[in-house]
Each structure stands twice: as structure tokens, then as C-alpha cells.
Backbone as CSV, one residue per row, in Angstrom:
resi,resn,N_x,N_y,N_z,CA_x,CA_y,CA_z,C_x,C_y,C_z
1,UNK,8.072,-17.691,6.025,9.405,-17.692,5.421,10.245,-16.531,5.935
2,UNK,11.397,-16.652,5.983,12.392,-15.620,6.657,13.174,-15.339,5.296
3,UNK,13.011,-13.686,5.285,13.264,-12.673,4.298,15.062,-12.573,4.552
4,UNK,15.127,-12.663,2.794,16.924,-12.591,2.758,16.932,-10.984,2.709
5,UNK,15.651,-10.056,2.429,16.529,-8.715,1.889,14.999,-8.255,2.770
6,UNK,15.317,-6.586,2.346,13.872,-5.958,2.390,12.866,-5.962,1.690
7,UNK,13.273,-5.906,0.160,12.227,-5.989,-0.563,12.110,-7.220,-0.689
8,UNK,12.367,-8.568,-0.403,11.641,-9.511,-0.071,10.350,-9.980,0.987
9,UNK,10.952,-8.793,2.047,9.946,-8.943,3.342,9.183,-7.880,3.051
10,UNK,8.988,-6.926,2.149,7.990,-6.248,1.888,7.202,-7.078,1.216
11,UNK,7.267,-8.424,0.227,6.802,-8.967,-0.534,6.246,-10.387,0.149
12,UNK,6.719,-10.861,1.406,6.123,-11.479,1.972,5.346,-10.673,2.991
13,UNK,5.127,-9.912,3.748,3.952,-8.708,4.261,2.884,-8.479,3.403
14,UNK,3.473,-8.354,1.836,2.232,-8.185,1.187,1.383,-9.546,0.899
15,UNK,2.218,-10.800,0.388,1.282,-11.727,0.160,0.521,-12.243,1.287
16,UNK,1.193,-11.866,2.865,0.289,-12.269,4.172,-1.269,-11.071,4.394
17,UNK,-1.119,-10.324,3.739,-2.125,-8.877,3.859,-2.712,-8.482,3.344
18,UNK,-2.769,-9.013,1.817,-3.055,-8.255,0.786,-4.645,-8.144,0.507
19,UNK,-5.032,-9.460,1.228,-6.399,-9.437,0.971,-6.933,-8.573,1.988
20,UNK,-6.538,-8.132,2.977,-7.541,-6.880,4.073,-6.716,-5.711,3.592
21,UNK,-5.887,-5.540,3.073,-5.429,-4.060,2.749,-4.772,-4.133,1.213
22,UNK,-6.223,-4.016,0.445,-5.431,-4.219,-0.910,-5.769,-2.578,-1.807
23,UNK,-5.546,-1.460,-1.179,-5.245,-0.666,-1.870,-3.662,0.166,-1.143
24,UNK,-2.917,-1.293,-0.753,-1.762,-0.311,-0.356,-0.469,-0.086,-1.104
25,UNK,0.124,0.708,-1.505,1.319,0.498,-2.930,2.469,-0.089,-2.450
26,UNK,3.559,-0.103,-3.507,4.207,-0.460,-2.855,5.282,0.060,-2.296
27,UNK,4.932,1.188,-2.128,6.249,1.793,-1.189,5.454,2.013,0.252
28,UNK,3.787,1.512,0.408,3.055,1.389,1.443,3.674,0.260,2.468
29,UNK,3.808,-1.207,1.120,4.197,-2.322,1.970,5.875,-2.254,2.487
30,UNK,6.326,-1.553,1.790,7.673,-1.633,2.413,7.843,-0.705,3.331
31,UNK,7.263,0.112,3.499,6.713,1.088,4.894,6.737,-0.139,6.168
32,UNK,5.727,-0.863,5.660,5.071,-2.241,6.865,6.199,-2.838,6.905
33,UNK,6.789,-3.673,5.994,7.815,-4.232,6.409,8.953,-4.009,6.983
34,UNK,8.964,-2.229,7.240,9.753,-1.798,7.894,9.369,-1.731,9.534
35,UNK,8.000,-1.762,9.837,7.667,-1.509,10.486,7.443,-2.898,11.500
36,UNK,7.243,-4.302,10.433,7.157,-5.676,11.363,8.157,-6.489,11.212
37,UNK,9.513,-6.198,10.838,11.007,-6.630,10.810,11.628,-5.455,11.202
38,UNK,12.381,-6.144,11.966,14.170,-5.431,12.367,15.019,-6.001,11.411
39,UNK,16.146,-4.877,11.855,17.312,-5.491,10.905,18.451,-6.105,11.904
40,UNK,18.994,-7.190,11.743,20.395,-8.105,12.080,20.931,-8.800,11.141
41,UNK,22.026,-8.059,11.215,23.245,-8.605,10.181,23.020,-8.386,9.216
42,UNK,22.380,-6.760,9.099,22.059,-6.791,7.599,20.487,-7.589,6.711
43,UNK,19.966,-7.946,7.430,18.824,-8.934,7.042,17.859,-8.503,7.835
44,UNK,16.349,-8.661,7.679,15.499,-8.232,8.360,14.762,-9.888,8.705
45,UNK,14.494,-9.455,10.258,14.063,-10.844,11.170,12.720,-10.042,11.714
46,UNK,12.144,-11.159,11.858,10.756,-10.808,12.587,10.755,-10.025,13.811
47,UNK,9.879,-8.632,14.146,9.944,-8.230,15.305,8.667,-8.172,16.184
48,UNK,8.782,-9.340,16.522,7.330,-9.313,17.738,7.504,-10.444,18.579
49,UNK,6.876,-10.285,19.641,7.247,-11.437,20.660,6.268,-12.475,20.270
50,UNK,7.208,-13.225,19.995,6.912,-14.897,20.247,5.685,-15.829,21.134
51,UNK,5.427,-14.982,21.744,4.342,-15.596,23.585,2.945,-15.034,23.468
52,UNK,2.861,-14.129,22.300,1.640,-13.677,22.060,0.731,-14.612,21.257
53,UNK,1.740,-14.949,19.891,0.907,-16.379,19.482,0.464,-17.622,20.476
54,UNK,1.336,-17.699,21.329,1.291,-19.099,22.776,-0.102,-19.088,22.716
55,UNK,-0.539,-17.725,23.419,-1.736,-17.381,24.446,-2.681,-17.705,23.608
56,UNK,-2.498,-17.734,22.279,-3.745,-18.435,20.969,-3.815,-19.498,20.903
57,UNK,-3.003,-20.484,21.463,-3.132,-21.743,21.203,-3.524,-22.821,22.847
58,UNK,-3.992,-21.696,23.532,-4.547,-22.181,25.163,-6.451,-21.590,24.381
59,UNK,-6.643,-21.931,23.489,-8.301,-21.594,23.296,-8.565,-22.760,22.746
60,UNK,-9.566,-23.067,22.963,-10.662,-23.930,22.512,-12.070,-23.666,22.395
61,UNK,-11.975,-23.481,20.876,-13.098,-23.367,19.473,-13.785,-24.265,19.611
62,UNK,-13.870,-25.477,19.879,-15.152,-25.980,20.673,-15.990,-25.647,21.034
63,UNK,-15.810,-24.712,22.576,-16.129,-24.200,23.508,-16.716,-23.093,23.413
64,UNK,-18.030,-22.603,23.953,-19.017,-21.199,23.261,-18.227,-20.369,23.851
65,UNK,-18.047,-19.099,23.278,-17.195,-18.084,23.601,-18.143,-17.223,24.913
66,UNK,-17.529,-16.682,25.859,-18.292,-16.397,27.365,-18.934,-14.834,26.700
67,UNK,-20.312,-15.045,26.902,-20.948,-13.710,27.047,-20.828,-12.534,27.943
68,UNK,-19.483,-11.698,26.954,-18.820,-10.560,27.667,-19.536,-8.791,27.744
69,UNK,-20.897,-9.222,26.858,-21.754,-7.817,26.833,-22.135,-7.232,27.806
70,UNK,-22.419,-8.232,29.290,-22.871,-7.151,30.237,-21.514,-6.324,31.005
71,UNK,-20.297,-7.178,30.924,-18.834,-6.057,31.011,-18.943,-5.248,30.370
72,UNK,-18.597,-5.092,29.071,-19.435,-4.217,27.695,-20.596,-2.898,28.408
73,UNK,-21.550,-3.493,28.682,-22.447,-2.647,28.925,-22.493,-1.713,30.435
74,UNK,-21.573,-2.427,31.410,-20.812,-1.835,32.414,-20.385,-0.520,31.963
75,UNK,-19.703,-0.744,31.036,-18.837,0.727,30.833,-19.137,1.626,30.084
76,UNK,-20.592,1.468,29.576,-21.089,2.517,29.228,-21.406,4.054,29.456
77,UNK,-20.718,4.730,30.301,-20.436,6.251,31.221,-19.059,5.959,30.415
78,UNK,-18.051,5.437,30.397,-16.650,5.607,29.923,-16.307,5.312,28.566
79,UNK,-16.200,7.016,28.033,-15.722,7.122,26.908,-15.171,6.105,26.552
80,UNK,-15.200,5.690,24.922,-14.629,5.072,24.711,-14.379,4.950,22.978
81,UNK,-13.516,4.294,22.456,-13.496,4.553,20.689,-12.718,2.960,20.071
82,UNK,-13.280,2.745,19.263,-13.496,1.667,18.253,-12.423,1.737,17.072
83,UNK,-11.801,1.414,17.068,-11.161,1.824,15.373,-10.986,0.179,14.859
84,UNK,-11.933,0.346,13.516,-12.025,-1.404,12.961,-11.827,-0.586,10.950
85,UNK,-11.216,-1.784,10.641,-10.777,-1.650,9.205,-11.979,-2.410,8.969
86,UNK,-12.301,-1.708,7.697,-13.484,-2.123,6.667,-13.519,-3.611,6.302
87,UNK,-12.088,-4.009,6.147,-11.900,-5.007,5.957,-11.714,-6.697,6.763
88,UNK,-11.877,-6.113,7.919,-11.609,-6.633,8.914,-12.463,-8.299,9.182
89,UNK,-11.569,-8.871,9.432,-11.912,-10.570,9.870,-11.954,-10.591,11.117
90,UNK,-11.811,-9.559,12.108,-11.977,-9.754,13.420,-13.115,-9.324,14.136
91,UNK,-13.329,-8.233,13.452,-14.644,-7.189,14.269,-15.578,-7.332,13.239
92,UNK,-16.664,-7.240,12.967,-17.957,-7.651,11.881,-18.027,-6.153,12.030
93,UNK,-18.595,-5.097,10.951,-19.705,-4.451,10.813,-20.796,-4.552,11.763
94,UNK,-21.353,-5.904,12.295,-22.565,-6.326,12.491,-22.576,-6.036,14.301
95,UNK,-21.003,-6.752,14.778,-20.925,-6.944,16.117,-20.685,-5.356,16.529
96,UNK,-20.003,-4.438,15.744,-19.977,-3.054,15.612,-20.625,-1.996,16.224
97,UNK,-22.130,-2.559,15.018,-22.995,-1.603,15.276,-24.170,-2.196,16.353
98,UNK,-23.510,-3.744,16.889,-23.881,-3.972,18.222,-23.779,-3.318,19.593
99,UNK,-22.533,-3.134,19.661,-21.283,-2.410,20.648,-21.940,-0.992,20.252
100,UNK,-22.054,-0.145,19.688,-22.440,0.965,19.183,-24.400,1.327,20.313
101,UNK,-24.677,0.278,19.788,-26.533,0.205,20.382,-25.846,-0.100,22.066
102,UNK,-25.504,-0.793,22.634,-25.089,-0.597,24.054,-24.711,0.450,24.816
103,UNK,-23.592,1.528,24.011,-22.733,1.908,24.849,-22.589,3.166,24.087
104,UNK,-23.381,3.884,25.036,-24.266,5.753,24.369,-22.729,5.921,24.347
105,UNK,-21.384,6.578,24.746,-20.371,7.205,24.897,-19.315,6.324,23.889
106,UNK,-19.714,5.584,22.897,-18.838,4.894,22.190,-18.454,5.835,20.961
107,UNK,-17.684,5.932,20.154,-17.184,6.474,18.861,-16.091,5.641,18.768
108,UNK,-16.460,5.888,17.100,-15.780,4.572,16.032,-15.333,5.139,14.950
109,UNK,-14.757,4.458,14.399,-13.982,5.011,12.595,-13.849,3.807,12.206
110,UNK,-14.573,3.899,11.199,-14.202,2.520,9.857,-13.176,2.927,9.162
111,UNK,-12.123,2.003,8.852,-11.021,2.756,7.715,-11.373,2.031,6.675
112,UNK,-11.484,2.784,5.945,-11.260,2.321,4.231,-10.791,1.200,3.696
113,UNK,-11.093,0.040,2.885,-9.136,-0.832,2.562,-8.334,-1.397,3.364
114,UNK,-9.145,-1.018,4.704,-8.294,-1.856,5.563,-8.560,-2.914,6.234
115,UNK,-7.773,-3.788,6.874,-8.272,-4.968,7.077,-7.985,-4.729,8.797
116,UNK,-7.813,-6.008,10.095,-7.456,-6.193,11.060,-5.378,-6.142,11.015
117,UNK,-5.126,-5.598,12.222,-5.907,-4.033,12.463,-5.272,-3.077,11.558
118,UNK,-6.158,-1.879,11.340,-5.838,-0.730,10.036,-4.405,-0.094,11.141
119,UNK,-3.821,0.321,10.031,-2.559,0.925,10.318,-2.927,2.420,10.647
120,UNK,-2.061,2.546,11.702,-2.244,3.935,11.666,-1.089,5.141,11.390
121,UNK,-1.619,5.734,10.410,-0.305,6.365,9.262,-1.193,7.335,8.526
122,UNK,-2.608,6.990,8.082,-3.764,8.040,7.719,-3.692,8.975,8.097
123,UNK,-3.307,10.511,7.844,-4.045,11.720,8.154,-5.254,11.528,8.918
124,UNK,-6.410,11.154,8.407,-7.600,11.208,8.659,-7.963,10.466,10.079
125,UNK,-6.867,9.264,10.265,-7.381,8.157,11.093,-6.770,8.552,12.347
126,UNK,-5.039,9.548,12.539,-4.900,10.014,13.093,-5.348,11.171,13.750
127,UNK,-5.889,12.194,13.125,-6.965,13.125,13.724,-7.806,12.873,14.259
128,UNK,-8.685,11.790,13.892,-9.502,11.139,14.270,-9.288,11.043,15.961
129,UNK,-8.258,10.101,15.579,-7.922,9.198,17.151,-7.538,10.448,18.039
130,UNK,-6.467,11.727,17.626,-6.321,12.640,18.272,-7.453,13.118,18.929
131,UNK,-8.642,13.658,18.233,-9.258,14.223,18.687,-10.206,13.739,19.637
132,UNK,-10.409,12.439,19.665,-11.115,12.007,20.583,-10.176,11.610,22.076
133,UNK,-8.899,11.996,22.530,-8.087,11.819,23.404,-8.230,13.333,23.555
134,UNK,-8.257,13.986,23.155,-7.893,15.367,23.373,-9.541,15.710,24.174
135,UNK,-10.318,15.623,23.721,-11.658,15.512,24.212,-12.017,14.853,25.524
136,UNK,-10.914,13.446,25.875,-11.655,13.108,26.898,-9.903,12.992,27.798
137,UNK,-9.052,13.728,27.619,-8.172,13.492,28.632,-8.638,14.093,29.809
């Protein structure tokens, strides 16, 4: 649905989210909705390109997904870091601490409450990420 105001599109952000990030308030979601609408004419319109959904709809779920672990396990010498929300429908816990057993130079952060992908706005999640760039620039 296309939002007549802001605090409408904070309120549709939240009912699309709420279940991977449900400890966020609500001056959290209207943060987001500031952050995944622009404003024209006074009204806030969706801001993301259009061609990214496309490229989702050239897959077929049928089809066994290609065993990408020995790429994966290629790059094990090159640093590398993980950031997956607790909540997350994309990355498992499980496939995680898969990626983790492969690839000695990996580091990760689970966020809290959060779902795919955790926002980054945390104190904690930003230091985080800082410090591991600062480490391997």
C-alpha cells in the first residue's frame, strides 16, 4: 500500500517487520520509515530500485540450490564478518555456525530482536562493525 502521510508509512514498515524486529518503538519505526521512503509532493513514496525484486523472480525453487561451500571455503585466509539478526529468515543460526566451522578468519555478531537484515543504528553493532574494518584495513 502507498502511504498518504509519514506516520502512516511508519505503520505500514511496522506491520511488514514487526515480526523480525519486534522490540522496536515507535519512534524506532518512524526512524525506518524515514529511512525506506522519500518524500514527493509532500508524501512519502517508496525508495529502492525496482530491478532488485526482477532478479528474484529469474529463480527457480524447484531447482537444488548450487553447492557454494567450496567458494566459501576458498576464502578462508580473507578476513571476513557476518552480521545476521537473531531473528532472521534468511541466515539460520545453524548455516552460521556452519560458515563459522569452515572459515578460521570469520567473525560474526548476532543482533538481538532483529530480524533480516538488522539495522544498523546500535551503538554496539556499530563498534562492532568498526572495529573489525579498522583491524583489517
Amino acid at each position: 500500500p502507498a502511504p498518504r502521510s509519514w506516520p502512516d508509512a511508519a505503520m505500514i514498515v511496522r506491520e511488514m517487520n514487526e515480526r523480525a524486529f519486534p522490540a522496536f518503538s515507535d519512534a524506532q519505526w518512524e526512524e525506518i520509515a524515514h529511512d525506506v521512503f522519500d518524500e514527493r509532493k509532500g508524501r512519502p513514496v517508496r525508495a529502492y530500485d525496482r530491478k532488485i525484486a526482477r532478479a528474484f523472480g529469474s529463480i527457480d525453487l524447484s531447482r537444488p540450490v548450487p553447492d557454494l561451500w567450496p567458494q566459501f571455503i576458498a576464502l578462508g585466509q580473507v578476513p571476513a564478518f557476518v552480521l545476521r539478526g537473531a531473528n532472521s529468515d534468511v541466515l539460520s543460526a545453524e548455516t552460521l555456525e556452519a560458515m563459522v566451522e569452515r572459515h578460521p578468519n570469520l567473525r560474526t555478531l548476532t543482533v538481538p530482536d532483529q530480524g533480516h537484515a538488522p539495522v544498523l543504528k546500535e551503538p554496539d553493532t556499530v563498534e562492532t562493525i568498526g572495529a573489525f574494518l579498522a583491524a583489517n584495513d
